[in-house]
SEVO-683776 format. One line per 2 residues: number of its first residue (from 1); for each residue x, y, z of N, C-alpha, C. Coordinates in steps of 0.1 Angstrom, whole numbers. Last residue first. Example, Ala and Ser with C-alpha at 12.3 -4.5 7.8 and 13.67 -1.06 7.14 Angstrom:
2 = 128,-22,71,137,-11,71,129,0,79; 132,-57,78,123,-45,78,132,-33,78
//
This chain:
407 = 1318,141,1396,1308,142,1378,1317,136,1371; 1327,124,1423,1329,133,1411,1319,128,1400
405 = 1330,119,1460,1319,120,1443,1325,131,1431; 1335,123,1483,1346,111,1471,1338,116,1456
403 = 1321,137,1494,1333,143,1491,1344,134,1479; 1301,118,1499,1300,129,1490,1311,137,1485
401 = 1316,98,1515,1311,94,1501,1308,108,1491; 1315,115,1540,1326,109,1529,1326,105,1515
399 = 1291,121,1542,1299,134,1539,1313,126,1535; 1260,107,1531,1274,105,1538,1285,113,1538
397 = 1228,120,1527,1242,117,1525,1252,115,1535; 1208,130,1541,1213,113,1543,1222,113,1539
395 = 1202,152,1530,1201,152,1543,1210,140,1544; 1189,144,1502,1202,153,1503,1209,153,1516
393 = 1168,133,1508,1182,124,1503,1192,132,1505; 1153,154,1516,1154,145,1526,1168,134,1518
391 = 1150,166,1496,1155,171,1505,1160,166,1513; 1139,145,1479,1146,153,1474,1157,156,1483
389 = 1107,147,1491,1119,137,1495,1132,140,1487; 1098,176,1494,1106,168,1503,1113,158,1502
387 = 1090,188,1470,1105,188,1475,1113,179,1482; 1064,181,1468,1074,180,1464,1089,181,1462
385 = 1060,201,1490,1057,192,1490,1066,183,1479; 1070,228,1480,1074,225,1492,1072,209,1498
383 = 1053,226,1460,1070,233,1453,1074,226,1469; 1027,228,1470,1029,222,1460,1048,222,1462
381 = 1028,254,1487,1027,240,1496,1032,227,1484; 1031,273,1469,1043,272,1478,1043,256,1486
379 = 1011,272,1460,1020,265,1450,1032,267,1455; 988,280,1483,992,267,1476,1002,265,1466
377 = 1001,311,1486,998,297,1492,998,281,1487; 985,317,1456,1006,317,1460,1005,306,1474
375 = 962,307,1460,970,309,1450,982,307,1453; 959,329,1486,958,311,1481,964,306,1471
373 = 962,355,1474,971,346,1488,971,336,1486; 941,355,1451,955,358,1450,966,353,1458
371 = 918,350,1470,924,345,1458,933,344,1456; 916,376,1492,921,360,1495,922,344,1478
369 = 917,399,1468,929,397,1474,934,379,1482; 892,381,1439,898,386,1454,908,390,1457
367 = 882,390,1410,894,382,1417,893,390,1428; 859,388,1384,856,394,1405,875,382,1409
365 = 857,405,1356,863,395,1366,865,398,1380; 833,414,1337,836,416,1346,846,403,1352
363 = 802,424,1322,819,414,1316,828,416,1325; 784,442,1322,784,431,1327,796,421,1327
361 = 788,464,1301,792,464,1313,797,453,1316; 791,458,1270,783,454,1277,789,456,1293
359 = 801,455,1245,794,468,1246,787,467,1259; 810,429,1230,799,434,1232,795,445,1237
357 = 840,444,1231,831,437,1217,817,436,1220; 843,455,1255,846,462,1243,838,455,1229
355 = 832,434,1271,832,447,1276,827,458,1258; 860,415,1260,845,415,1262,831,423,1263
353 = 886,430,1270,877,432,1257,868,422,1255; 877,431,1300,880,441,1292,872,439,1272
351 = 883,403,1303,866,407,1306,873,424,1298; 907,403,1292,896,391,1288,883,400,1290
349 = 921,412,1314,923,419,1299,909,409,1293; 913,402,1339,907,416,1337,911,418,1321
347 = 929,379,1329,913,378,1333,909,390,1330; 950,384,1330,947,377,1317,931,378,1320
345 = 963,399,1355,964,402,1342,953,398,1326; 956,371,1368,950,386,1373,945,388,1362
343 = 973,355,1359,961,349,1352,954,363,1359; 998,368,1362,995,368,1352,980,364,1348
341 = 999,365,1390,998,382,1388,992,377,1369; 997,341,1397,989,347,1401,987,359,1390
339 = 1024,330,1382,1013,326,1377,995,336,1380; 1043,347,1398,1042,347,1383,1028,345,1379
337 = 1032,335,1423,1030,346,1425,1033,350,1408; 1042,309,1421,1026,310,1421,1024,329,1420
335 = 1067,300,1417,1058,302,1406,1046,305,1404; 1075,315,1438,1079,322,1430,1071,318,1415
333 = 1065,291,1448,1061,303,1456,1063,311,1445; 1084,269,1440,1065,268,1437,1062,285,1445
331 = 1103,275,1444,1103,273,1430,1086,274,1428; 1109,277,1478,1108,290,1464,1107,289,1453
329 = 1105,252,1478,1096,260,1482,1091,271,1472; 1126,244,1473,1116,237,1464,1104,248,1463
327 = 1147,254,1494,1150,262,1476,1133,253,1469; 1138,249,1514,1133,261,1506,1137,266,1495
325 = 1150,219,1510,1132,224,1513,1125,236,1512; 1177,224,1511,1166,223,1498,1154,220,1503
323 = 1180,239,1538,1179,241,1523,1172,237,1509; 1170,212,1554,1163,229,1551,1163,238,1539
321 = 1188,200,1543,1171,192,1546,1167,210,1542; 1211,207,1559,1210,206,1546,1192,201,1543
319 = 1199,210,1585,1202,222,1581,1202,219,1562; 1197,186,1595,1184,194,1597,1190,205,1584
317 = 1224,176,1596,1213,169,1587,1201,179,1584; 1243,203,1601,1241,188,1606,1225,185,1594
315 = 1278,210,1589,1264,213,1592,1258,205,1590; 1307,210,1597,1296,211,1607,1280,213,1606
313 = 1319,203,1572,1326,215,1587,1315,220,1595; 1310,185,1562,1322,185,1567,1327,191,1578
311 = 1289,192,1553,1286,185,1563,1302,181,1568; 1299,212,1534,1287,214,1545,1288,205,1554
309 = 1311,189,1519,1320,202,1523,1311,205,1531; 1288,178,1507,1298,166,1517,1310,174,1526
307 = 1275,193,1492,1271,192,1504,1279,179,1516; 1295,196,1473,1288,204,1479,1286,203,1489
305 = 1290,168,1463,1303,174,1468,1299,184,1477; 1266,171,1451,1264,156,1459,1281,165,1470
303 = 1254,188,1432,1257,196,1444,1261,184,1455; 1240,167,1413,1248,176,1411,1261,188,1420
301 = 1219,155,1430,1231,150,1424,1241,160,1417; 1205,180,1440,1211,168,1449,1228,160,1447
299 = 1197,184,1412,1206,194,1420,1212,190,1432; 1182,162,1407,1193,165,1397,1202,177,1408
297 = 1159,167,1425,1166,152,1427,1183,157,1418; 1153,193,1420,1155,190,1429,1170,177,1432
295 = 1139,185,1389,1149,198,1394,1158,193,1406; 1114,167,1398,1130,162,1395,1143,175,1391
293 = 1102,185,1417,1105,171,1422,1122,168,1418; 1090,202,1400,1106,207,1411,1111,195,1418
291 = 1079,183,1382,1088,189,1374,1100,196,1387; 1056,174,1397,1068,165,1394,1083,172,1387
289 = 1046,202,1395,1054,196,1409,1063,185,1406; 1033,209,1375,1046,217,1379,1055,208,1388
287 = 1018,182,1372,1032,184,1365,1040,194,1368; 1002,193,1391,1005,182,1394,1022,179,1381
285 = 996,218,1376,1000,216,1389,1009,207,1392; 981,204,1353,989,214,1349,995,217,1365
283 = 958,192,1370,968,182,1359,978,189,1358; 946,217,1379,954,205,1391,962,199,1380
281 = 937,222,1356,947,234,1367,951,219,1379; 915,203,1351,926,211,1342,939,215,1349
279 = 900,205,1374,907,196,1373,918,200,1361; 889,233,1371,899,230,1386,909,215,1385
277 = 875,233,1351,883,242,1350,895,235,1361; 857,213,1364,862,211,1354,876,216,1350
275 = 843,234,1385,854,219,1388,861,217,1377; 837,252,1364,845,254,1378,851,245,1378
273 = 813,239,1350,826,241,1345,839,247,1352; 799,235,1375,804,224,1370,813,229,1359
271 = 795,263,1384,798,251,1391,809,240,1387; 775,268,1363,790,277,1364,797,269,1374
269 = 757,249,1371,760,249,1353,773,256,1359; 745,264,1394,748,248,1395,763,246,1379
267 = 739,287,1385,752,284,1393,756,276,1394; 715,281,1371,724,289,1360,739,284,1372
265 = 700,270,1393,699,262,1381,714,267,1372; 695,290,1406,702,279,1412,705,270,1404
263 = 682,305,1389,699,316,1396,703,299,1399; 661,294,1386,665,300,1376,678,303,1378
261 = 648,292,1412,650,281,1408,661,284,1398; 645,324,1421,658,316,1426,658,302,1423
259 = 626,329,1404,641,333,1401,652,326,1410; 609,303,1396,609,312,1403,625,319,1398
257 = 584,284,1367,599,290,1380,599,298,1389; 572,257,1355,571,276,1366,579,272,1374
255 = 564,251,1324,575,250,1332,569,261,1345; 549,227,1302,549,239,1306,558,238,1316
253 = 538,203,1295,543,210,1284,544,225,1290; 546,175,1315,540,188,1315,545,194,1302
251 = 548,148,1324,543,149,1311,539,164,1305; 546,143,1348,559,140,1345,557,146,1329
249 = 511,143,1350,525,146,1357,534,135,1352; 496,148,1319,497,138,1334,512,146,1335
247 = 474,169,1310,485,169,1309,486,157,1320; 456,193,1301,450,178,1300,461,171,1300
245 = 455,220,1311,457,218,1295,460,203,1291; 442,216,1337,437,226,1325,440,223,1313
243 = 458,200,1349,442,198,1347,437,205,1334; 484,215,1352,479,198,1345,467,194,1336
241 = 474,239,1361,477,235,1348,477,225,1340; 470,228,1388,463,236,1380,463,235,1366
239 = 496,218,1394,483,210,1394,473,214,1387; 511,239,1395,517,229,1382,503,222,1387
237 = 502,251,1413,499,259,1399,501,247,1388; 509,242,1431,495,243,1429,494,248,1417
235 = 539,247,1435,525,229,1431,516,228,1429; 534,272,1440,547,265,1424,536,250,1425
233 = 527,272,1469,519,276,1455,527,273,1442; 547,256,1477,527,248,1478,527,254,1464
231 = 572,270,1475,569,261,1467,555,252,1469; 559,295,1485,565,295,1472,565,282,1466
229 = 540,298,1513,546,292,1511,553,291,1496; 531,335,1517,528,326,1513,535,312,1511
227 = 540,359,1523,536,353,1535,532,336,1532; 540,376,1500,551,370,1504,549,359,1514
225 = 516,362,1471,521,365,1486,527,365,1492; 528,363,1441,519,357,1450,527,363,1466
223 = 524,368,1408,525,378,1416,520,373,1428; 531,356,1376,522,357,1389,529,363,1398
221 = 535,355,1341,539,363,1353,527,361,1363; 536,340,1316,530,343,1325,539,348,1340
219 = 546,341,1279,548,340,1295,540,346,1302; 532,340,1256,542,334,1256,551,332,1273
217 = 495,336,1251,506,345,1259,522,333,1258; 468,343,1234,475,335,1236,488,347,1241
215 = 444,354,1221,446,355,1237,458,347,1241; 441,374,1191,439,358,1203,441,366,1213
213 = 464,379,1165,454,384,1170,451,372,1182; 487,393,1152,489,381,1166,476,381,1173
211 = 506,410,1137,494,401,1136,492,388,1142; 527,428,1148,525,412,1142,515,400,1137
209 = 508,447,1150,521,449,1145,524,436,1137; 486,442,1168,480,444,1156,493,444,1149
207 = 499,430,1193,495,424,1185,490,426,1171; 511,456,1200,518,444,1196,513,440,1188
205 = 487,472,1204,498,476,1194,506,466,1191; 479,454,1228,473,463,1217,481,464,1206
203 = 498,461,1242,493,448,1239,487,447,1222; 525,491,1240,512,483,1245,509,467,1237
201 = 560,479,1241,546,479,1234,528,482,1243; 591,483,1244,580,480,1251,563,489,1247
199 = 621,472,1239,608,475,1232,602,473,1235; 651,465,1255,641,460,1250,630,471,1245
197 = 676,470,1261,684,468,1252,663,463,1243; 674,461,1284,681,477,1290,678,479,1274
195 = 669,439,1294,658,450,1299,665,464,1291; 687,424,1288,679,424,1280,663,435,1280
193 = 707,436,1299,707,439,1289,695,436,1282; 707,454,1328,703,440,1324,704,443,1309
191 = 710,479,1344,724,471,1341,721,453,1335; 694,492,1341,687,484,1349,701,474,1350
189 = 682,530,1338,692,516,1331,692,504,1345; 652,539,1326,660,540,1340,670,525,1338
187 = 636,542,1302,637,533,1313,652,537,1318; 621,566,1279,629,562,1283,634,555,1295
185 = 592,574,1263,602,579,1276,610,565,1271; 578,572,1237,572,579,1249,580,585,1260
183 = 583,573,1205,588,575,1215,587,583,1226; 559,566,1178,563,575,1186,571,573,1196
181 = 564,548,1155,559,547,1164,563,561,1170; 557,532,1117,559,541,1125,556,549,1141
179 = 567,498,1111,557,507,1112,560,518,1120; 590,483,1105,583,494,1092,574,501,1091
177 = 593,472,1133,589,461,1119,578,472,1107; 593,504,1139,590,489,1147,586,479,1135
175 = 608,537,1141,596,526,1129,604,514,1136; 605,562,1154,611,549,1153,603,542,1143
173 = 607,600,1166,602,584,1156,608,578,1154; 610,614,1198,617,608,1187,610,598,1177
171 = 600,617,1222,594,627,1206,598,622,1196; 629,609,1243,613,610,1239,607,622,1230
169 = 658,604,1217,651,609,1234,636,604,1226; 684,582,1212,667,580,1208,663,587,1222
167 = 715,590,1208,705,592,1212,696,589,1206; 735,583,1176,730,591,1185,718,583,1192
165 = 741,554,1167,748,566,1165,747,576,1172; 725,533,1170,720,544,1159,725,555,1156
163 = 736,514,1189,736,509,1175,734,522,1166; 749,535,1212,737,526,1209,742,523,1193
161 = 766,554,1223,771,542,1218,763,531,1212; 753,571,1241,757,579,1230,761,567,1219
159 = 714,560,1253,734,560,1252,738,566,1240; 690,554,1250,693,568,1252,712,570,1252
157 = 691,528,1245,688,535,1234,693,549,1235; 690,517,1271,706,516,1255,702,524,1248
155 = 669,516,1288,680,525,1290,695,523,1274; 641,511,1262,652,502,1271,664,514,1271
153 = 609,529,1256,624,522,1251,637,520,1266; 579,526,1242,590,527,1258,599,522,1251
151 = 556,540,1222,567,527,1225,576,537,1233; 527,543,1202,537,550,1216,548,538,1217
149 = 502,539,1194,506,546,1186,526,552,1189; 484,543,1220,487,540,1210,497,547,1200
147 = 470,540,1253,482,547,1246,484,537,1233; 452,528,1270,448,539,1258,462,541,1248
145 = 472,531,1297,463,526,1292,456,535,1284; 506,542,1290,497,544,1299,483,530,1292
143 = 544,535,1294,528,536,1287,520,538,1296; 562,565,1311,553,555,1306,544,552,1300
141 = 580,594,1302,569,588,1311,565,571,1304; 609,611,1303,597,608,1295,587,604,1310
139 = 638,591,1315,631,607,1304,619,603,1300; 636,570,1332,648,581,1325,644,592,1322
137 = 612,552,1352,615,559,1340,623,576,1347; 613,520,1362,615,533,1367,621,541,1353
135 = 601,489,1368,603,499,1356,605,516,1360; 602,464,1375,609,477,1383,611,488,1372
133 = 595,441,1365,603,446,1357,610,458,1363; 571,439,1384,583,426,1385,592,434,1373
131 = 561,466,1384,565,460,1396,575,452,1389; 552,459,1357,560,475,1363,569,473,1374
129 = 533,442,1362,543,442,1352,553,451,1355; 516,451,1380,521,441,1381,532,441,1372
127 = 502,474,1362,512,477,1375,516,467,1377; 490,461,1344,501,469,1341,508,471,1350
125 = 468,447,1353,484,440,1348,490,449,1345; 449,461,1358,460,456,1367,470,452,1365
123 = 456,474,1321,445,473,1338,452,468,1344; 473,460,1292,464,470,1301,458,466,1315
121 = 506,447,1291,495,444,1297,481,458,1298; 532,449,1276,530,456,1287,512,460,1285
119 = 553,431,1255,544,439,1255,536,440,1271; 584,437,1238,578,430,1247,565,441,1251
117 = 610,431,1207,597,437,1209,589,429,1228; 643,424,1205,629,420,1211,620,434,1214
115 = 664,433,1179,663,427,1189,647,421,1195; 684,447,1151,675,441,1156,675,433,1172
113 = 683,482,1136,692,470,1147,680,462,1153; 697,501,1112,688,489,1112,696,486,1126
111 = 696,539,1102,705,524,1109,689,512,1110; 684,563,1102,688,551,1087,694,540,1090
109 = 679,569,1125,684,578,1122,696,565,1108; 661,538,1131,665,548,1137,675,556,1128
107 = 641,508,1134,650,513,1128,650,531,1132; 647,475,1148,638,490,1147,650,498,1139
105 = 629,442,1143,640,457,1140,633,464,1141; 621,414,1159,617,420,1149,634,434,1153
103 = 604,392,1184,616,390,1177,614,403,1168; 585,394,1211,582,391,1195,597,398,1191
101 = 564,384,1241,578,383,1235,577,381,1220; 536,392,1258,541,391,1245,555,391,1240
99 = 526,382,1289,532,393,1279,537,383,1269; 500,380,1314,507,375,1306,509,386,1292
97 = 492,380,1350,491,387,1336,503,379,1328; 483,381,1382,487,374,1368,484,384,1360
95 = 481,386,1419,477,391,1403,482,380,1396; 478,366,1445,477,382,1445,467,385,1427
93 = 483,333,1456,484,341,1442,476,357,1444; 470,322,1476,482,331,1475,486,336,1466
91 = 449,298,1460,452,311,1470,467,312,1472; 440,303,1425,449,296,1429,452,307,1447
89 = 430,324,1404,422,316,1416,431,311,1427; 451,327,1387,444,340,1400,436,339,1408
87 = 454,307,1370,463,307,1382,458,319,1389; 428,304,1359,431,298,1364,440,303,1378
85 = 436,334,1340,421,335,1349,424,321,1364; 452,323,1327,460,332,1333,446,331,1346
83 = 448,302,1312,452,299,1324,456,309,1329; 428,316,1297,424,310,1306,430,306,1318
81 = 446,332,1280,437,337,1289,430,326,1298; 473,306,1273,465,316,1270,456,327,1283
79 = 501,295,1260,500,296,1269,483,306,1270; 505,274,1230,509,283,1240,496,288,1254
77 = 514,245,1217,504,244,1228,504,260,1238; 540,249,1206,527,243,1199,514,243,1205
75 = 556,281,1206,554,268,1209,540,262,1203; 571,306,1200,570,294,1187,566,279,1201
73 = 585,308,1234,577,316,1218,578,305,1212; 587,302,1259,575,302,1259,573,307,1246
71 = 620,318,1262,613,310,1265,600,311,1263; 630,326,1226,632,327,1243,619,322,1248
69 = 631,301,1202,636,312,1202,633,309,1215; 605,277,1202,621,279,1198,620,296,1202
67 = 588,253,1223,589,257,1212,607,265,1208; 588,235,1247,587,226,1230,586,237,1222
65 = 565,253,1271,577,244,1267,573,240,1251; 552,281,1287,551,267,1274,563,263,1273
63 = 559,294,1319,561,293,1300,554,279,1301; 558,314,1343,551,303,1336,554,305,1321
61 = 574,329,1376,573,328,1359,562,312,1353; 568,341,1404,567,329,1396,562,335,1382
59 = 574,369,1427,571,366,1411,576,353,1409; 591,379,1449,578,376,1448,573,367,1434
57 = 612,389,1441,614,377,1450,597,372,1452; 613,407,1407,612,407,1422,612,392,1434
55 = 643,411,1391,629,400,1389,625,403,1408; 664,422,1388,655,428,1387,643,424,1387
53 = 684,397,1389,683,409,1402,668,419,1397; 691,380,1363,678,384,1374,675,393,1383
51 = 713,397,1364,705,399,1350,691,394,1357; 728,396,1388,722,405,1381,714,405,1368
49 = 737,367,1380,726,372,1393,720,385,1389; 755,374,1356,739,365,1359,738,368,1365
47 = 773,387,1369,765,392,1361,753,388,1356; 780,368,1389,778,383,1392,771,389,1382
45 = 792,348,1371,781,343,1380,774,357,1387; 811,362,1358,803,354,1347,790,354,1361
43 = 829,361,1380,826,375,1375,809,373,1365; 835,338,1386,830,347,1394,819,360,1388
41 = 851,332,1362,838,326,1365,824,330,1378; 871,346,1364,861,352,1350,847,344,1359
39 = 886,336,1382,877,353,1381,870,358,1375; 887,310,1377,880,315,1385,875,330,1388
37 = 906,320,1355,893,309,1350,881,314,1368; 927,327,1369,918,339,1358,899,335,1354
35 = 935,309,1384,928,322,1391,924,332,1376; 939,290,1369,931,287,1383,926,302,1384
33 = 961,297,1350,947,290,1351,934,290,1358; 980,303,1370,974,310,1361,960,307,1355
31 = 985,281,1382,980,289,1391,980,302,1382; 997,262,1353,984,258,1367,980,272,1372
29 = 1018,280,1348,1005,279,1344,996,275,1348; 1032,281,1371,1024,295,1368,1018,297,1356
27 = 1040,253,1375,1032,258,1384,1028,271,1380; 1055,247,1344,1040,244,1353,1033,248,1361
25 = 1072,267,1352,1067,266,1337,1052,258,1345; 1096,264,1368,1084,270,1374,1074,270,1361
23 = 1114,248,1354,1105,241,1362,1092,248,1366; 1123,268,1335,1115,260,1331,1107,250,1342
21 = 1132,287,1357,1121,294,1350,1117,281,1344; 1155,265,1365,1146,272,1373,1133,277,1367
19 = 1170,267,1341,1165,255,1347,1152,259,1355; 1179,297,1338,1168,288,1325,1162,273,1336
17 = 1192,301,1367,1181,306,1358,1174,297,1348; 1210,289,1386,1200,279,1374,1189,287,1364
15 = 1217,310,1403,1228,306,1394,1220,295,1380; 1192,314,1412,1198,323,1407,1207,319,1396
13 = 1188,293,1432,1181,294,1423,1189,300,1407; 1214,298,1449,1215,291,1442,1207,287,1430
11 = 1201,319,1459,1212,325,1455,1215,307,1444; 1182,311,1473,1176,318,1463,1191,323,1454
9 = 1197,297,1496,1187,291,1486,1181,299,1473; 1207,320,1508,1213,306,1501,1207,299,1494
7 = 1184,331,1519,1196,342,1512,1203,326,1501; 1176,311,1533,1166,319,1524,1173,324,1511
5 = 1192,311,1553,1186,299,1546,1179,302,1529; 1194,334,1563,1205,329,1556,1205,320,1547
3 = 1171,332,1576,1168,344,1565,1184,340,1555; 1175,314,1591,1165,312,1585,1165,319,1572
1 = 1192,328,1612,1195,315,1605,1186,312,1593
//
């Protein structure tokens, strides 16, 4: 009985083509919407997490605040050797050290490409550094202490697709803001771009490059205990520093994070363009459905004879009800599965050429299979929900009255 239901209802769809495809107009843009926006945004939230993922779970970051470019550069109060000496008092704190972030070009086989110079600590701090960066070397070897004259390069360089046309192996000369360097090794790709894509200096060599002579650091890196409470020591440090650089609380010119303050902060942000996204896609919904609402009501009236013949030769309230409860159905089902397959379609082409213009793995859309169900799920509940009172008039009719009706 059911599948006859089905058979009859889709048979009358059929005969409304244009009508029918314009009602479903709303619901498989809504549920187009919904599921590309959420797969990019997924996908968007996956490749942030990875872009930290290389930060160890141990490690608190410290910048300066109030200046420009990435965090802790061009500021007015930077960061120096003292507070680094400070926070290695601090108990639970293990190491510290602090690196050099500096803006500039390298140049390669006559190409120019510019990005970040970063610099890599001598003595303890080197292996600290190594550790929270997870520096595992491609070709070559690492800086060492002493080493002059030398630069590490970020897994991009060695790609066949890098800015310079060819490969940068180890031996290779580069010139770093016009000065000439040697190419020590090569980093082990880290699927982070800014690790993958960076310049890695002795301190040394930084500084004499940009002439940056001091003790001043644009970030601090600590290294504290796993065993350790994270957020005492994050409070002890912001106390520390208060004191140090003469600061009242609420009044800090400095920040310390962690990576999971950093990930909770970035998700919170993908969150709220989520909902946003979600309220869009509901408004565009909420119209598919008024739109099978009034399909519906018109096909009631239109079909008023129709169903006064049905109810003539025996068929009872439940059964007309039924019908157009699945013909509503199938306007929102058929428009959620259009709309699904399309915003699929629209998402993976989206992160595709994303991918393609930036050059960047990371561009990605995460759509589930339970995405997709829901999706069609709900715009069967939509198409079905609106249906009902529609269905339910159609049901009430009087089989006399409907048989007296003419257009």
């Amino acid at each position: 009985m059911i599948k006859d239901f089905f058979l009859f209802s889709f048979g009358n769809l059929r005969s409304r083509k244009l009508r029918s495809w314009l009602t479903m107009l709303g619901i498989f843009i809504g549920i187009a919407a919904v599921v590309a926006l959420i797969g990019l945004g997924e996908g968007l939230r996956s490749a942030i997490n990875s872009q930290f993922g290389f930060l160890g779970t141990d490690i608190l970051s410290i910048t300066a605040s109030g200046g420009f470019g990435p965090p802790g550069t061009g500021v007015v109060n930077p960061l120096t050797e003292k507070e680094i000496n400070k926070i290695k008092d601090i108990p639970g704190i293990k190491e510290a050290a602090g690196r050099l972030l500096e803006p500039g070009k390298l140049v390669f086989n006559d190409k120019v490409a510019f990005g970040y110079a970063a610099s890599i600590p001598d003595g303890e701090g080197r292996s600290m550094m190594e550790h929270v960066m997870n520096m595992n070397v491609e070709r070559g070897r690492l800086l060492r202490d002493g080493d002059s004259g030398v630069v590490f390069l970020g897994h991009l360089f060695i790609e066949d697709d890098n800015p310079f046309g060819k490969p940068i192996l180890p031996g290779s000369k580069v010139m770093v803001q016009d000065k000439e360097f040697k190419v020590i090794g090569i980093m082990e790709k880290k699927g982070n771009f800014q690790l993958d894509g960076a310049v890695f200096l002795n301190e040394e060599d930084l500084r004499d490059l940009v002439g940056r002579q001091g003790d001043d650091y644009d970030i601090i890196a600590a290294r504290f205990d796993k065993s350790a409470d994270v957020e005492k020591v994050k409070e002890d440090i912001e106390k520390k520093l208060r004191k140090v650089r003469d600061v009242k609380e609420g009044e800090e010119d400095f920040s310390v994070q962690t990576p999971g303050n950093i990930l909770e902060s970035v998700n919170s942000t993908i969150l709220a363009v989520q909902i946003f996204v979600y309220i869009i896609a509901g408004i565009s919904l909420l119209v598919g459905g008024i739109g099978i609402m009034n399909t519906m009501y018109t096909a009631v009236v239109e079909r008023t004879k129709e169903i006064g013949i049905m109810k003539s030769i025996g068929a009872r309230n439940s059964a007309i009800f039924t019908v157009f409860f699945i013909e509503s159905g199938l306007l929102g089902s058929v428009g959620g599965i259009i709309g699904a397959t399309l915003g699929f379609l629209g998402a993976k082409g989206v992160a595709f050429i994303g991918r393609l213009a930036l050059g960047s793995e990371l561009i990605d859309a995460k759509i589930s299979v339970g995405l997709m169900v829901g999706a069609v799920l709900f715009s069967f509940i939509i198409g079905s929900f609106f249906g009902t009172l529609p269905a339910f008039q159609a049901s009430k009719l009087n089989p006399v009255d409907a048989l007296r009706y003419s257009k």
